[in-house]
C-alpha positions in Angstrom: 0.0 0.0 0.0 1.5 3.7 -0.7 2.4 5.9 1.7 1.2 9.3 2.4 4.5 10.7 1.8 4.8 9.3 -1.5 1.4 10.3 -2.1 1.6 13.7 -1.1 5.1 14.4 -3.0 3.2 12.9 -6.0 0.4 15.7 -5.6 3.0 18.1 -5.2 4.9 17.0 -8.4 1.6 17.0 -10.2 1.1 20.8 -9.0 4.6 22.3 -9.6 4.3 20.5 -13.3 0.9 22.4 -13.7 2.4 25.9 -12.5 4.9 25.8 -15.3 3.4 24.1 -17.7 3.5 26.7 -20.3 7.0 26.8 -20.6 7.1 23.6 -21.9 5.2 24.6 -25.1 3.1 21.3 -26.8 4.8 18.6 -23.9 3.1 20.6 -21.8 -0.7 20.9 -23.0 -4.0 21.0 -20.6 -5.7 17.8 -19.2 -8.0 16.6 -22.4 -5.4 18.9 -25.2 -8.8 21.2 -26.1 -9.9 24.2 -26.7 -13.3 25.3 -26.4 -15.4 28.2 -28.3 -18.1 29.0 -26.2 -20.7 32.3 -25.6 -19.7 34.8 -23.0 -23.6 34.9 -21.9 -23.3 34.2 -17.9 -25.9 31.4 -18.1 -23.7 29.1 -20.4 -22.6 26.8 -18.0 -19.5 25.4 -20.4 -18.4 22.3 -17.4 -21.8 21.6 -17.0 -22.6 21.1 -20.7 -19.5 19.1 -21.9 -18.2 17.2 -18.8 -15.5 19.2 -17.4 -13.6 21.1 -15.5 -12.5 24.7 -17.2 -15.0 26.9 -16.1 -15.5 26.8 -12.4 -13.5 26.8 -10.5 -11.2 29.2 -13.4 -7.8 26.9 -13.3 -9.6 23.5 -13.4 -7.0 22.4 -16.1 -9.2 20.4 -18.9 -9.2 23.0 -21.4 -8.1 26.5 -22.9 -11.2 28.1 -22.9 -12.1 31.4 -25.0 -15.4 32.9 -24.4 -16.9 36.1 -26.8 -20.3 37.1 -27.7 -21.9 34.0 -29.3 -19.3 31.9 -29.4 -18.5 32.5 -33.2 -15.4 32.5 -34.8 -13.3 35.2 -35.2 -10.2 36.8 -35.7 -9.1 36.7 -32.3 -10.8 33.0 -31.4 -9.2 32.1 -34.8 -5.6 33.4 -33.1 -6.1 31.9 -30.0 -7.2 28.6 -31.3 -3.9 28.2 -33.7 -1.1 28.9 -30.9 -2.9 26.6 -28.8 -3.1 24.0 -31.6 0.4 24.7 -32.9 1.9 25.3 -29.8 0.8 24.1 -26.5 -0.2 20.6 -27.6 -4.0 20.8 -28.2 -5.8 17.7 -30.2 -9.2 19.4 -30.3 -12.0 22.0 -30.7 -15.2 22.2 -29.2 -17.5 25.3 -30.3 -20.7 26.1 -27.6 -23.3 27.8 -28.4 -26.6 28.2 -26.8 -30.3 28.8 -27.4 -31.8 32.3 -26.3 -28.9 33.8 -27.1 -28.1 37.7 -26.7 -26.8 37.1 -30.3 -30.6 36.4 -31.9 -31.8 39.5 -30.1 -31.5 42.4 -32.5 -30.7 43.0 -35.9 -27.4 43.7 -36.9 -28.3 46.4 -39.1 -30.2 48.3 -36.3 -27.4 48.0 -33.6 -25.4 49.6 -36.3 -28.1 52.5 -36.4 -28.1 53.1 -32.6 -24.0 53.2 -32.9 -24.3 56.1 -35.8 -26.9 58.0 -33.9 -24.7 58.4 -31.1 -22.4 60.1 -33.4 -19.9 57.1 -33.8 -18.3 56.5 -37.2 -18.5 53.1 -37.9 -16.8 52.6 -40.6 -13.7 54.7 -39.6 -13.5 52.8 -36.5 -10.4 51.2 -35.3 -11.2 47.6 -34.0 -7.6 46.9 -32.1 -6.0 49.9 -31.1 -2.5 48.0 -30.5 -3.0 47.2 -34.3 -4.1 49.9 -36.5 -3.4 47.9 -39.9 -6.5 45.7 -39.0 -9.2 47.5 -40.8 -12.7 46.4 -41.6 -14.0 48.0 -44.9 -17.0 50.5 -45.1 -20.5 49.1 -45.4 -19.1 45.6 -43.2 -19.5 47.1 -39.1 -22.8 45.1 -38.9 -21.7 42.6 -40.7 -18.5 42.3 -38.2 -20.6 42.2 -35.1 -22.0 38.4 -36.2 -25.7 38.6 -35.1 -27.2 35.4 -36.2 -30.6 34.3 -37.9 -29.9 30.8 -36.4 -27.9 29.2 -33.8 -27.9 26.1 -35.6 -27.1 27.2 -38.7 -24.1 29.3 -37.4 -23.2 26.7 -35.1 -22.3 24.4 -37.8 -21.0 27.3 -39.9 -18.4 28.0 -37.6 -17.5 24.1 -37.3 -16.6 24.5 -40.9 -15.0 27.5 -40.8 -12.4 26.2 -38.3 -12.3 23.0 -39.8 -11.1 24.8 -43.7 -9.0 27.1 -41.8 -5.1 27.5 -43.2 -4.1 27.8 -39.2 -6.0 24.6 -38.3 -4.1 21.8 -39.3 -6.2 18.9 -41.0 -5.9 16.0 -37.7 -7.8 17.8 -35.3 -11.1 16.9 -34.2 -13.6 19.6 -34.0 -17.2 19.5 -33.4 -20.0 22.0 -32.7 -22.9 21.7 -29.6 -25.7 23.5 -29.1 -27.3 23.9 -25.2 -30.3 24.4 -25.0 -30.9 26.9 -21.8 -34.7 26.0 -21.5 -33.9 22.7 -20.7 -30.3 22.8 -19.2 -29.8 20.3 -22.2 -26.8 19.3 -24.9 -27.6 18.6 -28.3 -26.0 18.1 -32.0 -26.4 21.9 -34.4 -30.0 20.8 -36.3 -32.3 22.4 -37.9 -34.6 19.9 -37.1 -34.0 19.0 -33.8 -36.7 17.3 -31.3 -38.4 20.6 -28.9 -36.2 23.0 -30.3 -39.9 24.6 -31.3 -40.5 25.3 -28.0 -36.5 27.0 -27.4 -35.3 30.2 -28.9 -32.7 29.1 -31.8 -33.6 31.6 -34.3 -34.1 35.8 -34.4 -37.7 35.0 -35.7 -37.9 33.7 -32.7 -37.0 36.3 -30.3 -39.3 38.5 -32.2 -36.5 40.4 -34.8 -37.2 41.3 -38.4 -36.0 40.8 -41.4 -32.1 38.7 -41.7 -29.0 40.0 -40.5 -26.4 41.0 -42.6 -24.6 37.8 -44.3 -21.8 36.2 -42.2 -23.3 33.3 -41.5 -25.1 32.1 -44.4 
């Protein structure tokens, strides 16, 4: 039978490995080598709906976790997924998105409005002030902010995006979930899914008119 000795100087082992682990690049990559996409909204439980431990308690170790409004791809998730990938050992992407999301609720095109009647210039705006040649064109800003018709739709959209992107490399798994808040449940991105009648996947549904502007399409 082990000792406590040994068994404490293994825990301690195991927790001086994980305070450096950076610094040894992709021999030193998170518990399950993921990454996870996932909605910034404060009732997407991301443990909760895939089984593990990044989200609470912050630190928990099975994933690099990047959270933004939706849980689309973007620029910045597109950066953050390829030095995780490329660098720090990571075998897989999971993209979370959720039903009743704050990205169904408006129209693009009228968020934009509100912005220009405040007297801001959106399309001489400058998206990353720490890099001023990243530029969106004129006519795009609504476009950029990635409201969705459907989170279904753009869930799987953004699945493919990853999946065709020149950062990811080809041998990493990647999938797409949708959570369904109502019902505190997981599912597969369908169009046609059992109930999801009686969620809020689409604008439509959260009483917006007419289609956003065409990212996700």
């Amino acid at each position: 039978m082990a000792t406590l000795k040994s068994e404490l100087e293994a825990r301690v082992k195991t927790y001086n490995d994980w305070e450096i682990r950076r610094q040894y690049g992709a021999n030193g990559p998170n518990m399950r080598r993921l990454w996870v996409l996932a909605c910034m909204d404060e009732r997407m439980p991301v443990d909760e709906a895939l089984g593990i431990r990044a989200d609470s308690p912050v630190g928990g170790g099975d994933a690099h976790l990047f959270r933004n409004a939706g849980g689309i791809v973007t620029d910045d998730a597109i950066r953050s997924a390829a030095l995780t990938i490329n660098f720090f050992g990571t075998k897989e992407i999971v993209v979370l998105q959720h039903t009743g999301c704050g990205m169904l609720s408006a129209n693009g095109a009228d968020l934009e409005k509100a912005l220009r009647s405040k007297g801001i210039d959106v399309d001489s705006i400058q998206l990353d002030p720490s890099l001023p040649e990243l530029k969106l064109a004129p006519g795009n800003f609504a476009k950029w902010m990635g409201m969705m018709d459907d989170v279904d739709v753009t869930c799987a959209k953004c699945v493919e995006y990853l999946r065709n992107h020149p950062l990811i490399p080809n041998d990493i798994t990647i999938s797409g979930w949708v959570w369904e808040t109502e019902f505190r449940r997981l599912r597969a991105p369908d169009p046609k899914a059992p109930n999801r009648g009686v969620t809020q996947p689409t604008a439509s549904s959260m009483n917006v008119k007419g289609s956003q502007p065409p990212r996700w399409k």
